[in-house]
N, C-alpha and C positions, 0 to 999 in steps of 0.2 A: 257559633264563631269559635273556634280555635285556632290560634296559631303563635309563634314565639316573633319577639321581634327586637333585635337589640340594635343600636348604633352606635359605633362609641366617637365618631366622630365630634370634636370641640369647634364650636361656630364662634368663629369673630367678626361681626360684621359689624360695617360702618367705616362713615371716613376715620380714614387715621391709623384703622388697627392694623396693620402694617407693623407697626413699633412692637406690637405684641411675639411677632417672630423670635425678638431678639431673647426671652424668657421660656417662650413654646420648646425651643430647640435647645438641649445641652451645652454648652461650651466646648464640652470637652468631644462633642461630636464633629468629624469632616465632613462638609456638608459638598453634595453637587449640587447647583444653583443653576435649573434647568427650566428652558426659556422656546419661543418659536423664533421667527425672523426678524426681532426688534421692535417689534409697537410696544414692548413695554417701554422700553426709552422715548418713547412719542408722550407714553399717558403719565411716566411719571412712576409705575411700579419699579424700574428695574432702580432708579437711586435711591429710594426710598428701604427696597430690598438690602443693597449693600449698604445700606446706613445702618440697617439693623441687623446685619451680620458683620460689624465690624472688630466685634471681640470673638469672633469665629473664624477656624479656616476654612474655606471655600472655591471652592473650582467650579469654572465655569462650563455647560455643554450648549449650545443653540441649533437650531435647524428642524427644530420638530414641523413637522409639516401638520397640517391641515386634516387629515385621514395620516395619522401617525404608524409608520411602517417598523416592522421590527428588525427593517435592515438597515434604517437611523440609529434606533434608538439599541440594539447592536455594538455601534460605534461608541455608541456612552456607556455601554455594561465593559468595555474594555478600562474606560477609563474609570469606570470604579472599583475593575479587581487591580488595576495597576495602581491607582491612587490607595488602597484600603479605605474606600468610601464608608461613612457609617449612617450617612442619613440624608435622603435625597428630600430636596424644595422644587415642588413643581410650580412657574409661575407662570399663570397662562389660562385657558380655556379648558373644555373637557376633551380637547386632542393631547394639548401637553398630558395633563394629569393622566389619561387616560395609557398616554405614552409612559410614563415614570411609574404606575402600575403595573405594566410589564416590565420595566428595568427591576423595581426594585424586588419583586419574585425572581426573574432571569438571575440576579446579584447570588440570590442563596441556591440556583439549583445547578448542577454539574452538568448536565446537557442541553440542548437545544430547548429550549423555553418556549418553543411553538412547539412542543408538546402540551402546553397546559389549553395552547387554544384548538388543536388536531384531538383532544381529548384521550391523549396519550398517558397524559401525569396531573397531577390533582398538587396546588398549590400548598409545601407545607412549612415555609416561612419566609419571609420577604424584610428587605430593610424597613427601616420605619417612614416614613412619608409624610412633608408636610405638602401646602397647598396655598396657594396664594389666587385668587381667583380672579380673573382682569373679565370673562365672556359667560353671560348668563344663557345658558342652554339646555348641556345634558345633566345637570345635578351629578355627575360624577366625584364632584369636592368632598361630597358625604356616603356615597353609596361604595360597595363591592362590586360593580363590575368593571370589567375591563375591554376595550374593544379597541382591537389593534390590525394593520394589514400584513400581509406579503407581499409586495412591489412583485417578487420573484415570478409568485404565480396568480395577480392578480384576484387575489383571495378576501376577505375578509372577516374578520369572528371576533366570540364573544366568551367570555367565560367568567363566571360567579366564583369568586373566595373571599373569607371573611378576614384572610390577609391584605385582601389590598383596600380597607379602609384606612384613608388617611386619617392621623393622628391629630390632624386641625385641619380646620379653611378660613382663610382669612376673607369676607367679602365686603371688599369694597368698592361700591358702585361706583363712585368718581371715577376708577378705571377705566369705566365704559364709554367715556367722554369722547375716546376718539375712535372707537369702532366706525363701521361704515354702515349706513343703511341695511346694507342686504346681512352685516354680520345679527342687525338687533331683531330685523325680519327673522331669520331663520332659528332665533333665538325662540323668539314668540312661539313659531308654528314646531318646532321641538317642542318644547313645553306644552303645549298644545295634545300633541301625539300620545306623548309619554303620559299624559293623564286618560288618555283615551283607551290605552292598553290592558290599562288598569280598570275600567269604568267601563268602557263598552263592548260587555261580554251577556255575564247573566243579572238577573233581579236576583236580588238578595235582602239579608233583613239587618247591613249595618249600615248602621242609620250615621253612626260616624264618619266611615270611610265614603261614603255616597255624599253625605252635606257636605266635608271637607274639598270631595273633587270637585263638586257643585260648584263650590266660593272660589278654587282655583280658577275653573272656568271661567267663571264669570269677570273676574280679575283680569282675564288673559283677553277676551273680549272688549272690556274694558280699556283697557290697553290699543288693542288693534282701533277702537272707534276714536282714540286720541294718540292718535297716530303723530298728529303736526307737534305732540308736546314730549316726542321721542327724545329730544337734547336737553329734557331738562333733568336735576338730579331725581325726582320725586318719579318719573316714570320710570326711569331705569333703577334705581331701587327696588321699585317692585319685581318690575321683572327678573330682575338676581334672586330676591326670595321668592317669587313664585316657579322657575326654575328650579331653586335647589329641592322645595315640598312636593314639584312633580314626579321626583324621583330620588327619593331617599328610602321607598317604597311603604313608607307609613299606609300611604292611604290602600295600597294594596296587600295589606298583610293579613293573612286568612280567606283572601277572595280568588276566586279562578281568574286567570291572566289572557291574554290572548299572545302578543307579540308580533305577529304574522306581517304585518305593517314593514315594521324595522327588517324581521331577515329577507322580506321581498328587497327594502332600499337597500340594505346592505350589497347585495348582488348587483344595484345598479352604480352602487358608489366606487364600486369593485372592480368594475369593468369601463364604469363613465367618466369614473371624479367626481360624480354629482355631488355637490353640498349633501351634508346628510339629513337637513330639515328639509331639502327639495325635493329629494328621492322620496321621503313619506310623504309630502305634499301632494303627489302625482297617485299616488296607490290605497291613500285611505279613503278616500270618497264612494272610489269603485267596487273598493272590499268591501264596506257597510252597504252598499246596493246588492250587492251578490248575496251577503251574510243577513239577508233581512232576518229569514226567518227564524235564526238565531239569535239575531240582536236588537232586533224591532221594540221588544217591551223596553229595553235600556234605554236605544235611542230616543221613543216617545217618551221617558225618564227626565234624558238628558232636555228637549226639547220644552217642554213645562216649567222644567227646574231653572234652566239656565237661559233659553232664548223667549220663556213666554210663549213658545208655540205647541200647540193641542191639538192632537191626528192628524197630522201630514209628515210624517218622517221625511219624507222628500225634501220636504223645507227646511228639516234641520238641517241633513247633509247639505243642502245649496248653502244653508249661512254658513258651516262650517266651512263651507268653500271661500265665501263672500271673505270671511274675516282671513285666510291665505291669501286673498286674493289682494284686500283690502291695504296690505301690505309690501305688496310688491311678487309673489311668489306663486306660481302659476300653478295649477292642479291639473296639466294636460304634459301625459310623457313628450306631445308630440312638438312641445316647445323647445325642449332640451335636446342637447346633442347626444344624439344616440344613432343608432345606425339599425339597417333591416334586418340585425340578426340578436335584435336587442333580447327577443322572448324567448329566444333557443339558447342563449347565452343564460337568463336567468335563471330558467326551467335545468336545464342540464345542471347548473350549480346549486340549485336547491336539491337535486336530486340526489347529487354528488356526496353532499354534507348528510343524508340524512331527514331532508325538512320534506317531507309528502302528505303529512298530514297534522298542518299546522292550524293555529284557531285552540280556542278555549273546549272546543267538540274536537279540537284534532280532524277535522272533515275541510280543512279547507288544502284542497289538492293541488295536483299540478296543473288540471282543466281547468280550474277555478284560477289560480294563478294565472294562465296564459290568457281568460277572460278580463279580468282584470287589465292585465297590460294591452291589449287588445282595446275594449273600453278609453280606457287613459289616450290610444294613440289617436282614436278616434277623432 
């Protein structure tokens, strides 16, 4: 095992820590106070926010969308070089945050900021970032990356810097109170993935990082078989910390990675909308079928460790299905709106970017790809 691993992100979590903003952040800093379409005013974060920024000035930006575009969030880097913004509060899920990641890079750099996702320009300083976390999903509150769209060109990407870690996350699960089903569903089966990325590649010999994903699993299982006690604080809790430990990339630091999952979804959220924990939902099952002979000893790992089950990989994959499924969230592309040119759309954009030989072997192609979606529509 070798490898380096720092965070410097600051966790406040629990009811209340909200008040904590008011010390987290300078005084003497201008803050943007950036939000999506109002459910914070439903749960309760957005008053509680201006109560703790009430010895601060602050300006407000809303509208981030759901898959946050950088031709929104555009509109809010105008208003931070015209206001002299000095320090942006994302408050919201991993679409806000994910979205003020790109703002607050775009704030310090002189050209077009989809450079840093076109792989043009490498991020080399951003305003500072806090975080306020109302949607347990992508662990973006704690990690470096960033994933933003083009509306323009119906695009989407990703890109790694050690600038866009936020300087805190404040998590508080009471926030979660008025989400909707399908938002704590896709919550689950995110989290879900993103441990999967990390873990279901090769055998290896940490004993750490493998029992930690284990206990995640298990948790997230867990969770899916107590399904009916989703509204109450003690489930959703969890799910916010197990969310943010799926991808703060602890458990995969020193281990080969896959990702293949997500740039598959990413192309179909690109061109469909699809929610982005439904787009993996549809394309991880098929992959680990295809990938046996790659991932077989993991999955039989994963299978023992976590579901109790011994030689039949098949069976894992179907519970991993079961517990998608268990929730609301279907594992077939052919339930989703998509249309017949869904595979030549995806295939062309993976191509387009670069991705032809994706997987922790780098072998997983574009035939392997179009099997997959193929498989799925079936």
């Amino acid at each position: 095992m070798e490898f380096s691993y720092h965070n410097p992100t600051a966790i406040e979590f629990g009811e209340g820590k909200i008040s904590t903003i008011s010390d987290l952040i300078g005084k003497d800093k201008k803050v943007l106070f950036v939000y999506g379409f109002g459910s914070i005013k439903k749960n309760g974060a957005y008053d509680q926010v201006v109560k703790a920024l009430k010895n601060h000035e602050f300006i407000e930006f809303s509208g981030v969308e759901s898959n946050p575009t950088i031709e929104t969030m555009n509109k809010a880097l105008k208003i931070v070089k015209k206001e002299n913004i000095d320090f942006i509060l994302a408050v919201g899920g991993g679409s806000v945050i994910d979205g003020c990641k790109y703002l607050a890079a775009a704030a310090k750099y002189d050209g077009d900021a989809w450079d840093f996702l076109d792989g043009k320009a490498e991020v080399k300083d951003a305003l500072p970032l806090g975080v306020v976390l109302t949607l347990a999903a992508t662990g973006s509150e704690s990690n470096n990356l960033t994933v933003v769209s083009k509306k323009e060109i119906d695009e989407k990407r990703l890109y790694f810097s050690d600038y866009s870690y936020p300087q805190f996350a404040v998590m508080d699960p009471t926030f979660m109170s008025t989400l909707s089903d399908t938002q704590l569903a896709n919550g689950l089966v995110d989290a879900f993935v993103h441990i999967s990325e990390q873990y279901l590649t090769k055998l290896n010999t940490a004993l750490v990082n493998d029992g930690y994903a284990e206990t995640l699993y298990r948790g997230l299982t867990k969770l899916a078989k107590n399904w009916d006690d989703r509204r109450t604080t003690l489930w959703q809790e969890n799910l916010m910390l197990i969310a943010n430990q799926a991808l703060n990339f602890q458990i995969g630091a020193g281990l080969v990675q896959d990702w293949s999952t997500h740039l598959i979804g990413h192309e179909l959220t690109a061109f469909y909308g699809i929610d982005h924990a439904r787009s993996l939902a549809v394309v991880q099952p098929y992959l680990l079928r295809l990938m046996m002979a790659d991932k077989g000893e993991k999955i039989a790992q994963m299978g023992k460790n976590v579901f109790g089950i011994e030689n039949d990989n098949e069976a894992v994959i179907a519970k991993i299905e079961s517990i998608y499924q268990s929730v609301g969230v279907t594992t077939k592309l052919s339930d989703l709106d998509i249309d017949d040119k869904v595979i030549e759309n995806v295939t062309s954009a993976l191509k387009s970017h670069g991705y032809t030989a994706m997987g922790e072997n780098a072998n997983i192609t574009l035939d392997i790809v179009t099997q997959i979606l193929k498989d799925s529509l079936k």
